[in-house]
C-alpha angles and dihedrals in degrees: 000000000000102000120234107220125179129185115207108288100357095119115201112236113246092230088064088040087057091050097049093049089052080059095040085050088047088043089054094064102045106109111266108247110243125232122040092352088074083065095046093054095073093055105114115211132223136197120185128165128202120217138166133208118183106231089188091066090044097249120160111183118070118241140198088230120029132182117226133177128204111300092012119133123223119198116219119203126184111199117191136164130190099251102213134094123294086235102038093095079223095139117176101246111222102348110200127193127197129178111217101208119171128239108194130086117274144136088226125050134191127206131192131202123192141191125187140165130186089245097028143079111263112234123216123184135168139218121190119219115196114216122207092220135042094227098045117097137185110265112187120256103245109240090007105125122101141182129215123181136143105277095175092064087044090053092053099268108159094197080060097050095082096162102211102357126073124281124245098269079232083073086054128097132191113201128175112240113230124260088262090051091051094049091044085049096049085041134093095258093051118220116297096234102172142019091204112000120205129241126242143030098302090066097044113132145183130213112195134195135186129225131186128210108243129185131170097209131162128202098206112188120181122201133172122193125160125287110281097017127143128245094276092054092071112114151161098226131049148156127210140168124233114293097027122150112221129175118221129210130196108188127192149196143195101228093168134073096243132078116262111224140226086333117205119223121211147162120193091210100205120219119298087050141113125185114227110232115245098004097118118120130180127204128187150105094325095033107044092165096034139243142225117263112224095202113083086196090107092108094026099067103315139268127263112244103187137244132338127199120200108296099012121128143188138197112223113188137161140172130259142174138223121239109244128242091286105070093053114103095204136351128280140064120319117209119223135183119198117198136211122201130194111182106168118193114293100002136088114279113250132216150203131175138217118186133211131199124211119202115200104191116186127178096225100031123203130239108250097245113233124242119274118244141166099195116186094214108182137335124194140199127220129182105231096170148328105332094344133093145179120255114201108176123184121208123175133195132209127190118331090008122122111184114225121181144320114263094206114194110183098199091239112104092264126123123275115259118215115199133149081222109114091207126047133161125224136195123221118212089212146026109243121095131289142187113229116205129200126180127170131229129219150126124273113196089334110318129098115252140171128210136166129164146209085272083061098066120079129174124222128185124203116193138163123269121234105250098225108233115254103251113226117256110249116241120254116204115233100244130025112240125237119245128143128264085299096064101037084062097044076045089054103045089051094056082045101058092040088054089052085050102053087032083059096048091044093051086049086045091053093040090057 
C-alpha cells in the first residue's frame, strides 16, 4: 500500500490523489497472503508531524526548529491523520495525543509529539526551540490547547466527507480544550481524542499548545564609597588608610519573568573589617526612601528582603570600619574583596565583588619576617663493608627556625638513634632489605616540632657474596723433558697458558 504522507500545509494536487486511488483500487483486488499478513492487514497506520511558530515574533508558518527569547510564546501543533483507505472500515481505536514538553533549564529544547492507537503505529516526532539563555525553560500557557477537526463530516455533511482530498477549511472547527484536557495533553498518558478514529484526509486533524519562555535571573552589582558619601560616589574600586570608616551596597535586579521569593540578602566582609551594629538600611519597592533594618545579620548569613516581582529591584547597604595601624603585620597596601551574595528561594545563590585596598603606610617599616621552617632535605646510604653503611642526612632551616637533632630509624627493628651528627653507620644483624628513616627535630616559632619527608627515606639491600671455587693446582712433571727448540716452545706456551690462568684466579681473588 503507497503511503500518503502530508506535511502541514503541503496540499497534494488532485490530479496525484486520482492516480493513487486508481493503485489503491488495483491494490484492493490483489489476493490477501495467508499466515501472519491477515493479521497485518488490520493494522491501521498513522502518520502525525510537530511542528512550532513563534507567535511573539509574529510567524505564521510552523518549523521543525524555532528561535525564542525570554517571555516569548511558541505555539506547538501536532497534526495526524488516519493513513487507510476512506472505504476500508480500518478505524484507529482509542488515538491518543500527548505533547512531551520539558521542564528543566537549557538553551536548547526539545519537544516531542506523539500520536498512538490500540491497533496502529505510534508516531513520535520532534521539534527543536532555541533559548536565548541557558537557564530559561518552556512553562505551559494556562487554557492554551486547542482542537481543530472537521466537525461537518462529522455532522453528516457530505460536502465535508472528501474521502481522500481535503476538506473545505468552512467544515473545520477549532475548539479549547478544557483545563482537564490540557493537563491530560502535556501529561504522561497523553489526551484520549477518539473512540474509533476515521481514516483519510477528511478526517485530518491538528491539536495545538502554547508554551512561554520563562527565566529566574538576577543582575547582582557591588559597590563600596566613604561613609557619608552621596549616590556618585559609589564605586568598585577604592583606597583607604587604616580607620577608615566605608559604607558597602549590594544592588539587585529581577531579570527574569518570574517572582523572586522570600531573597536573602549577604556580604562575606573580608579581614581588616568590622560590621557597625545596626547600620544596616534596605531600599526598594516598599521602601522608596529607604528604612532601617532591625536584623545585623547582614554579614552573619544574610537577611531576607521579600518578594520581587520581574523587574523589580532593591539597594542593601550597611556600615563598616577599618582595622588601625595596630592590627597590620607589616607596611603596604593590603588588597581586599568584599562579596555580595543574593540567593532567592529555590534558586543558586548569585555574586558580585567590590574591592578595597588598605595602605599601611610606617616610617620605619619593618621587614616582612619570613616564615619560620625546619625542612629534612635528603638523606643518603653508602656500603662501607660487610653488613654495615654510611648514613649522610641534610636538614635546612628558614626564618624563626632553630634545628635540634636526627632522629635515625634503621627499619630493622633497632632503636632510634638522636644525634645532632649529620652522618652515622650502622650495622645490620642480617642480610635481607631494609627502609632507613631520618626526621629532624626543632623548634618553629617557638615550639618544638619534627618533620621529615619522602627525600628522608632511603632502601638499602644486604645480601651474601658467591665464594668463587679454588681452582687445582696443575701438575708439573719432575723433570723437563728434553726436546729440541720445538718442544721448549710448545713448553713454553703451556707454562704460559697455565700463568694467565693462575694470574686470572689471583686478580678475582683480590677483587673479592
Amino acid at each position: 500500500m503507497f503511503n500518503l504522507r502530508s506535511k502541514f500545509k503541503n496540499i497534494t494536487k488532485r490530479t496525484t490523489l486520482s492516480v493513487i486511488a486508481v493503485v489503491f483500487a488495483a491494490a484492493a483486488v490483489m489476493p490477501a497472503i495467508t499466515g501472519g499478513s491477515a493479521v497485518a492487514n488490520q493494522q491501521v497506520e498513522l502518520e502525525g508531524y510537530i511542528g512550532a511558530m513563534n507567535i511573539t515574533d509574529g510567524a505564521t508558518e510552523y518549523t521543525q526548529n524555532t528561535e525564542a527569547l525570554v517571555d516569548d510564546v511558541v505555539q506547538l501543533q501536532m497534526w495526524y491523520h488516519n493513513m487507510e483507505l476512506p472505504d476500508s472500515g480500518k478505524d484507529a481505536e482509542n488515538l491518543r495525543v500527548r505533547f512531551d514538553i520539558p521542564s528543566s533549564a537549557g538553551d536548547t529544547q526539545v519537544v516531542t509529539g506523539t500520536v498512538s492507537a490500540d491497533n496502529a503505529n505510534t508516531v513520535n516526532d520532534t521539534s527543536t526551540i532555541g533559548l536565548s539563555s541557558d537557564k530559561a525553560r518552556l512553562e505551559v500557557v494556562e487554557d492554551s490547547a486547542t482542537w481543530r477537526y472537521n466537525k461537518g463530516a462529522y455532522e453528516g455533511d457530505e460536502d465535508c466527507d472528501t474521502g481522500m482530498e481535503r476538506a473545505p477549511a468552512s467544515c473545520y472547527s477549532t475548539e479549547p480544550l478544557t483545563s482537564e484536557q490540557q493537563e491530560q495533553l502535556v501529561g504522561p498518558s497523553g489526551l484520549h481524542v477518539h473512540d474509533k478514529y476515521r481514516p483519510c484526509f477528511a478526517y485530518e486533524e491538528s491539536i495545538t499548545v502554547q508554551v512561554r519562555v520563562v527565566a529566574a535571573g538576577v543582575s547582582v552589582d557591588k559597590y563600596v564609597r566613604p561613609v557619608g558619601g552621596d549616590s556618585s560616589d559609589w564605586t568598585k574600586d577604592m583606597t583607604v588608610e587604616p580607620g577608615a570608616t566605608v559604607e558597602y551596597l549590594i544592588r539587585f535586579r529581577n531579570e527574569g519573568n518570574e517572582t523572586l521569593n522570600n531573597v536573602f540578602v549577604g556580604d562575606n566582609l573580608p579581614d581588616y573589617h568590622t560590621y557597625v551594629e545596626d547600620s544596616t538600611m534596605l531600599m526598594n519597592g516598599n521602601h522608596p526612601e529607604g528604612t532601617n533594618v532591625e536584623s545585623n545579620d547582614i554579614t552573619r548569613g544574610g537577611i531576607n528582603v521579600g518578594n520581587y516581582a520581574p523587574g523589580a529591584n532593591a539597594n542593601v547597604w550597611f556600615t563598616a570600619e577599618i582595622d588601625d595601624y595596630g592590627a597590620y603585620q607589616y607596611c603596604g597596601e593590603y588588597d581586599l574583596r568584599n562579596v555580595g551574595i543574593v540567593h532567592p528561594d529555590g534558586l543558586n545563590p548569585y555574586y558580585n565583588t567590590a574591592r578595597l585596598v588598605v595602605d599601611v603606610e610606617c616610617e620605619d617599616e619593618p621587614e616582612k619576617p619570613e616564615v619560620g621552617q625546619l625542612i629534612c632535605e635528603d638523606l643518603t646510604a653508602t656500603h662501607v663493608g660487610d653488613k654495615t653503611f654510611r648514613f649522610n642526612a641534610e636538614a635546612r632551616t628558614t626564618g624563626a627556625a632553630e634545628f635540634d637533632s636526627f632522629v635515625y630509624s634503621f627499619g630493622d627493628g633497632s632503636n632510634e638513634l638522636v644525634t645532632d651528627q649529620s652522618e652515622v653507620e650502622h650495622t645490620y644483624d642480617d642480610y635481607g632489605t631494609y627502609t632507613a628513616r631520618v626526621a629532624v627535630r626543632g623548634t618553629v616559632d617557638g615550639e618544638q616540632t619534627e618533620v621529615t619527608s619522602d627525600a628522608c627515606r632511603v632502601t638499602v639491600t644486604i645480601s651474601p657474596k658467591d665464594e668463587p671455587e679454588e681452582p687445582e693446582e696443575p701438575e708439573l712433571p719432575e723433570e723437563l723433558p728434553v726436546t729440541g727448540i720445538g718442544g721448549v716452545v710448545g713448553l713454553f706456551a703451556a707454562t704460559s697458558a697455565v700463568s694467565a690462568f693462575a694470574h686470572r684466579i689471583f686478580t678475582a681473588r683480590r677483587g673479592y
